[in-house]
N, C-alpha and C positions, 0 to 999 in steps of 0.2 A: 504494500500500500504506500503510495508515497506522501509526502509530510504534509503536501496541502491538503489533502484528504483525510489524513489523520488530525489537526489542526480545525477543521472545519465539522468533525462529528461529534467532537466531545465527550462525556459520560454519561449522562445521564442528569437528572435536576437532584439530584439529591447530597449534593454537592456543593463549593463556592466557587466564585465566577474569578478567572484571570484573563486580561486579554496579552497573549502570545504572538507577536508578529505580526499585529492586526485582526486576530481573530479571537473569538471570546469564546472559554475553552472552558469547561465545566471541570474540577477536580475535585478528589473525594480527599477529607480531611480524613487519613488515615497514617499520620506522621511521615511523609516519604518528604525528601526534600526536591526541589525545585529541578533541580540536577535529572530526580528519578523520573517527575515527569517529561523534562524535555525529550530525554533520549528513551525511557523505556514506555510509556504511553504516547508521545506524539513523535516517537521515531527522528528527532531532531540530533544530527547525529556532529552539527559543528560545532558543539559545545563538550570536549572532551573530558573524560575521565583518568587524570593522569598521578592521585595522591590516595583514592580508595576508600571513600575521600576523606582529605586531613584538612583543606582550607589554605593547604600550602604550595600551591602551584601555580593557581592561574588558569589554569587551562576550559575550566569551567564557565569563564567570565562571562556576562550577560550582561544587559542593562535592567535594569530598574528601575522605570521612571526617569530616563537617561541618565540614572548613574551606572557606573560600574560595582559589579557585584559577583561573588563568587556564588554559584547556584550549588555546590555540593554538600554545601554546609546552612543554606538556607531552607529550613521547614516550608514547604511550598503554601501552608495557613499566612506566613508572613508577606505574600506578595496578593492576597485575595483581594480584588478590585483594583489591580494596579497592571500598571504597562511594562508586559515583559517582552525585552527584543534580542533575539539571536542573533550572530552572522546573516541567516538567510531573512530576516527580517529586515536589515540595514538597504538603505535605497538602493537601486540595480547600479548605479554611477559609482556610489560610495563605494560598495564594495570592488567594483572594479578597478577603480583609483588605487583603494587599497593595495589589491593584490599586484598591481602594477607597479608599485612602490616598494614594496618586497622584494620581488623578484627584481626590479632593478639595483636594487641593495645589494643582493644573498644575505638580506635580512629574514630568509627560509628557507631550510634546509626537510628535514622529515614532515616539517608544518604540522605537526602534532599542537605545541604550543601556541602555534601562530596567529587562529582565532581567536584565541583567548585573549591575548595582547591586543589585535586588530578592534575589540569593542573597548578595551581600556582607553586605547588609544580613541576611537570614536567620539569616547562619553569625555573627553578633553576638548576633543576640538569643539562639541558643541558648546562647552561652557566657555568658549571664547580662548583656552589656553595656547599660548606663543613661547612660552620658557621652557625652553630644552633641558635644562636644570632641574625643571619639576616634571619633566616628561620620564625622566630618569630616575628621578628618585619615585616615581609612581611604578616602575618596573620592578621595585622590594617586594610587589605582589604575586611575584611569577618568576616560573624557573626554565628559563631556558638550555637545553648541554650542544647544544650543538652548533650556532654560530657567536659566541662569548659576546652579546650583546650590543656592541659595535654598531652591525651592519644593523640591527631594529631600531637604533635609535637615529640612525641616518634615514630608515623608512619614513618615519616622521618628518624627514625634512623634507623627503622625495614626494609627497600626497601630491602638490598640487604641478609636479612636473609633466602631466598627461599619461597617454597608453599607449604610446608607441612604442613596436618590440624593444626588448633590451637583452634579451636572450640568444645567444646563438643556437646553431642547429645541432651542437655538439656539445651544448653544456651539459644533458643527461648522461651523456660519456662519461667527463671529468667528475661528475659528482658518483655515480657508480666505481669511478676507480678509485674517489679520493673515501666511502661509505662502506667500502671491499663489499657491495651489495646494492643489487640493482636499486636503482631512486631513479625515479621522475622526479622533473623542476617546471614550473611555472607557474601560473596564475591559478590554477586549480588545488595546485599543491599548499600556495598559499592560505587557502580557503577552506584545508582543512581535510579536502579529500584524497586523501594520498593509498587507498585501497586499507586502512587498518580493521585487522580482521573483527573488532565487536563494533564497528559500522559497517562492513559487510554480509553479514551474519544475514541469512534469510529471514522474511518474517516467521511470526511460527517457533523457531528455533529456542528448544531449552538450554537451558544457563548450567554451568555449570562453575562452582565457587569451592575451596577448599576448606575445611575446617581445619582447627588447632592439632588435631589429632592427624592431619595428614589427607584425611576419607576426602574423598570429591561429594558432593553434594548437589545433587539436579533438581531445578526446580523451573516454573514458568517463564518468571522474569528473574533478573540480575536483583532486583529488590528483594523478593520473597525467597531466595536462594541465600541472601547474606542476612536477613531475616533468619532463618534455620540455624543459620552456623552461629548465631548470635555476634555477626561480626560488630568489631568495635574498632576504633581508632587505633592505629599504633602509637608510638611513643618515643618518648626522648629520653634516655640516660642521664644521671650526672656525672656519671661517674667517667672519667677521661679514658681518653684513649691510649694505649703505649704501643712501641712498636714491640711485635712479638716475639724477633730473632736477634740473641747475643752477636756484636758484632767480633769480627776474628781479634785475636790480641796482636799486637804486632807493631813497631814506628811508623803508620801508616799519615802520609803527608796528606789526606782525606779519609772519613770516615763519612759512610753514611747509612741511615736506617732507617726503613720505610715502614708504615703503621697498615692497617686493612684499608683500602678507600672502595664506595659504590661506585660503577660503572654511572647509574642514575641517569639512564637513559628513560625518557617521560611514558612512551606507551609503553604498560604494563603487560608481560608475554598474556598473547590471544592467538586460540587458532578455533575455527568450526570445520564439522565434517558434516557429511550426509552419510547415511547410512549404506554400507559397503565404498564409498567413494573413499576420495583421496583429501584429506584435511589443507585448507590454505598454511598458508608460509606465516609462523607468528613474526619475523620480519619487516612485512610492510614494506615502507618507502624507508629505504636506508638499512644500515647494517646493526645499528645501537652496539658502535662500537666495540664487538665481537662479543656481548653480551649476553645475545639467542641465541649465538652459533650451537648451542646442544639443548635447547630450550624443550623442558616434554610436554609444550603444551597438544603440539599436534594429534601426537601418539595418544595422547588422553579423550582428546575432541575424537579421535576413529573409535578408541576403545567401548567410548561411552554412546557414540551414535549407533554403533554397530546392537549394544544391550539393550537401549530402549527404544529400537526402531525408529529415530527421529532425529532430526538436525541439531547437533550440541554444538555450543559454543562455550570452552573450557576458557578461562578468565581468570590469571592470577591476580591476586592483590599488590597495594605494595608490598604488606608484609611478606607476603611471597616471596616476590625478585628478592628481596635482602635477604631473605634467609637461605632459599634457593639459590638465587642467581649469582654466578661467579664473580670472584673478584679477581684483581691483579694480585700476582705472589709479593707478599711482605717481602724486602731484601735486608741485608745485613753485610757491607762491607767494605774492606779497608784496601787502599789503592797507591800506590807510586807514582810519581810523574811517569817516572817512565814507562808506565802502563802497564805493571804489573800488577799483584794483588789476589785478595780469595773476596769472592763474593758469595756467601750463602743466602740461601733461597726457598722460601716454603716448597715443597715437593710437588712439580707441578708439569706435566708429560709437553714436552715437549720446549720447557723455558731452557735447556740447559744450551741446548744450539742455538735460542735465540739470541742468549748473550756472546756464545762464543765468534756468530758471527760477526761481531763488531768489536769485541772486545777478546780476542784468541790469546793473550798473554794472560787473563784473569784465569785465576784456579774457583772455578765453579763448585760449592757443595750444595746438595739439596739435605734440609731437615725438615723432620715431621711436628706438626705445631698444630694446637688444635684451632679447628675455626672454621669458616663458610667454606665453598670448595671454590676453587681457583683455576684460572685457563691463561693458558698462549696465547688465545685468541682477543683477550681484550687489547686496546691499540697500544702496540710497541710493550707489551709485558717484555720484560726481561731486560732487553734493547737497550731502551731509552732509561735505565737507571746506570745498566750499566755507562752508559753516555756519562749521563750525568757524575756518576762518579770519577772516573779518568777525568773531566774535564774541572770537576775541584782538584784531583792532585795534580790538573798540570796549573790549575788558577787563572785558565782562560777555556772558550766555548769551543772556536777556530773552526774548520768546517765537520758539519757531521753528516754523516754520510748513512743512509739509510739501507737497510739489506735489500730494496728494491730497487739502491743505486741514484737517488735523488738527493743531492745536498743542501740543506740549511744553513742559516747563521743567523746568530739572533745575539740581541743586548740589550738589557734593559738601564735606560737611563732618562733622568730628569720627568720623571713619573710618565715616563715610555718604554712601550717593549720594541725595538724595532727588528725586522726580521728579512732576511732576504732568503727565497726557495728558487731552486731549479731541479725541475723535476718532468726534461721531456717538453714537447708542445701542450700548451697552456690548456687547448681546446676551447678555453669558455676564461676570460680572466676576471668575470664576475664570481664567476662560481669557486673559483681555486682561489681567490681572495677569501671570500666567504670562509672555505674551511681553515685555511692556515689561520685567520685572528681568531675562526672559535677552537682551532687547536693550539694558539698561543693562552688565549683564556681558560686553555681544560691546564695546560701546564702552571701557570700561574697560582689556579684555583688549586691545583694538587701539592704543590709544593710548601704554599701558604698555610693552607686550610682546610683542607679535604681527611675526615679520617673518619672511622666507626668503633664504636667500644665492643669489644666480644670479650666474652666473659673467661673464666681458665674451663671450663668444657668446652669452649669452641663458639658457644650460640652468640648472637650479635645482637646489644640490646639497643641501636640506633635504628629504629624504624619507622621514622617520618622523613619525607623528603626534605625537612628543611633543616636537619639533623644530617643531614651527609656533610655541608661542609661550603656547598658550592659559591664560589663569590661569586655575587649581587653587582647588575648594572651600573650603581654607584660606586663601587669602591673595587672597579675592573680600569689598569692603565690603560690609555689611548696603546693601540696597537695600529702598528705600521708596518706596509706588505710590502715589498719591493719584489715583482716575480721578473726571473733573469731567460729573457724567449733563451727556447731552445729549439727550433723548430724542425727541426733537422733529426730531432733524438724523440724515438716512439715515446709518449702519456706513459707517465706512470704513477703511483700515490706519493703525494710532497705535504700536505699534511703532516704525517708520521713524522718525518725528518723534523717538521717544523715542532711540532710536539716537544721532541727529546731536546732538542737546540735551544727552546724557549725554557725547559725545564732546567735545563743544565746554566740560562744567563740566568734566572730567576734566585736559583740556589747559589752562585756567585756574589751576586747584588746584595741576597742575605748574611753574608759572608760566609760560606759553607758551615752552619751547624749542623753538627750529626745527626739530631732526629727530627723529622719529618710527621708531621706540619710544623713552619717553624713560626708559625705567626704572623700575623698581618704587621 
């Protein structure tokens, strides 16, 4: 059924009256929040689910009687006779504008979070706002992991530059090699529709939600599914973080020590199946940073359509991904200028080649430590620590060179990170812009402030998005791209490179302290 038709039949009268998008929409006072009707009774599917919900995202944003407001935490009782507007609500021009401002940026990347920002952004300019200053500190509301805030707030400069393309015909290229996973780009992606599988989900289709105990739990809607499990909010620790591996003993001219950090990529693993068919890809648009790479939602959405004869769509929570989903291996190690050194490494199939191909003078140990389970696959695991360490004991960054043969350089100075990539023909130098500042900002965010507490059994008690760590719009350096053509030399991912280089000036500038995060 699609949303203007669900939108336009409502419930029934035994209920109270919102008007949604223009239309006046009957809802039953049955505690579900505003969230639970847009998407799971009026099928409103640009209003994403990316906290489970905690209030800490953004992604959910709406207006309110043209303010901004977060719907997953609002009782839908509290908006009764009032004016609620979507994405697809906002005027046919507006939202065009929009989405042509973004993608002129690579102020969108997965476009998970993008709607959500796009009405923030809305409900300013209708109240007349011009301050860049407060357009930015109004981004505290929302988490974006994938272009380091930069290019969205340049979005906002771009509204009123028109819609003419700004895209090449090969930017899906570069954002697929820079994602290591197919991504579409453009105007659609902007807006929200980037194929994620709990908005693709057939109508019809049972939910499937995991309880405490592990059980999956099927039910009609995604409401009365976490209803069952009695889900409830995740949480925030006091209790700090350490990093969990002794480093080697030794006169090492650099020491360093990395603590658990989340991947925290925003869509939470989804996959749906039909019965005897083949489950979609939890995936999407983009790679979430090697996050999914072994994600069971799929395998769970076939098992469970296959038992109860009908379309499941299996849906972790956040609590989920954190407890489930991999992290990068904690390191521990001490290094020489001249490039020697042991680096230990939570035990992790496949990290020991990663390091050694960039750094083959280091003496690699893996030890067993308890904690969440850990992958290769996240960006530049291994790699880019070891980077970063040779490059405090030599006390400079110099170029680094990535195992797909792409080199960086980067330095942060006078509250800048400035970075130069070559990395092959550009393809798209909107798009390769885009990832290297949100891969200078993932570096930054990790070396600063990025960490989770797990307890000595291993379990992680940081589970709210706003509890990973991630720095905030405001208090993200101006980053500076400089891409060196290559054009001559086949695409390849320059991102990574930019990653490890931004991380290794980052920890320089803080004067190399050994453990990690070292502070804002």
């Amino acid at each position: 059924m699609e949303q203007q038709d669900r939108l336009s039949t409502g419930t029934g009268s035994d209920g109270f009256v919102v008007n949604i998008d223009g239309h006046e929409v009957t809802v039953q006072d049955d505690g579900r929040t505003l969230l639970d009707v847009l998407r799971g009774q009026l099928g409103a599917t640009s209003p994403k689910d990316g906290c489970s919900p905690q209030g800490q995202c953004g992604c959910c944003t709406v207006l309110v009687d043209g303010q901004p407001r977060v719907s997953c935490v609002t009782p839908v009782r509290r908006v009764a006779g009032r004016r609620v507007t979507t994405l697809d609500g906002l005027e046919a021009g507006e939202r065009s504008r929009w989405a042509y401002a973004f993608a002129r940026t690579g102020g969108s990347q997965c476009g998970f979070c993008t709607p959500g920002i796009i009405m923030r952004f809305s409900g300013l300019r209708s109240a007349g706002t011009t301050d860049t200053d407060r357009v930015t500190r109004s981004l505290s509301a929302h988490l974006c992991r994938c272009t380091g805030w930069q290019t969205v707030i340049e979005a906002w400069g771009a509204f009123d530059d028109g819609d003419t393309p700004c895209l090449t015909d090969r930017a899906a290229e570069r954002a697929t090699i820079e994602g290591r996973s197919v991504q579409a780009v453009g105007s659609e992606i902007v807006l929200g529709q980037g194929g994620f599988a709990a908005d693709m989900a057939p109508d019809g289709a049972l939910v499937a939600v995991r309880d405490r105990s592990g059980r999956w739990v099927v039910a009609e809607t995604l409401y009365e599914a976490r209803r069952a499990v009695g889900k409830v909010q995740g949480r925030r620790t006091t209790v700090d973080s350490a990093p969990p591996v002794g480093a080697p003993p030794g006169p090492w001219d650099a020491v360093l020590r990395t603590t658990w950090v989340e991947p925290a990529y925003l869509e939470t693993d989804s996959a749906w199946c039909e019965p005897g068919g083949e489950p979609s890809s939890p995936l999407a648009n983009g790679g979430a940073f090697g996050g999914k790479t072994a994600s069971p939602v799929a395998k769970v959405a076939r098992e469970l359509a296959d038992e109860h004869g009908r379309t499941v769509l299996a849906l972790m929570s956040r609590e989920d991904t954190v407890h489930l989903g991999p992290k990068r291996p904690p390191v521990a190690g001490g290094a020489m200028a001249d490039g020697t050194g042991v680096m230990r490494v939570v035990r992790t199939p496949g990290i020991v080649e990663a390091i050694r191909a960039v750094a083959p003078d280091l003496t690699v140990e893996e030890v067993d430590v308890a904690g969440p389970p850990t992958s290769a696959a996240i960006r530049a695991a291994g790699w880019a620590e070891a980077v970063v360490l040779l490059a405090g004991a030599r006390g400079s960054v110099g170029s680094v060179v990535s195992p797909d043969g792409s080199v960086a350089e980067a330095e942060v100075a006078n509250g800048r990170i400035n970075v130069t990539v070559r990395c092959g023909d550009p393809l798209d130098a909107t798009v390769l812009r885009s990832y290297c500042i949100g891969a200078a900002h993932m570096a930054w965010s990790w070396v600063t402030s990025e960490s989770l507490s797990v307890d000595d059994s291993g379990l992680v008690s940081d589970l709210t998005v706003g509890s990973f760590g991630i720095v905030r719009a405001g208090d993200t350096p101006q980053i500076d791209v400089t891409i060196e053509q290559d054009d001559d030399e086949w695409p390849r991912n320059g991102s990574d490179a930019v990653f490890a280089a931004a991380a290794a000036a980052t920890w320089i500038h803080r004067g190399t302290p050994p453990d990690w995060p070292t502070g804002p």
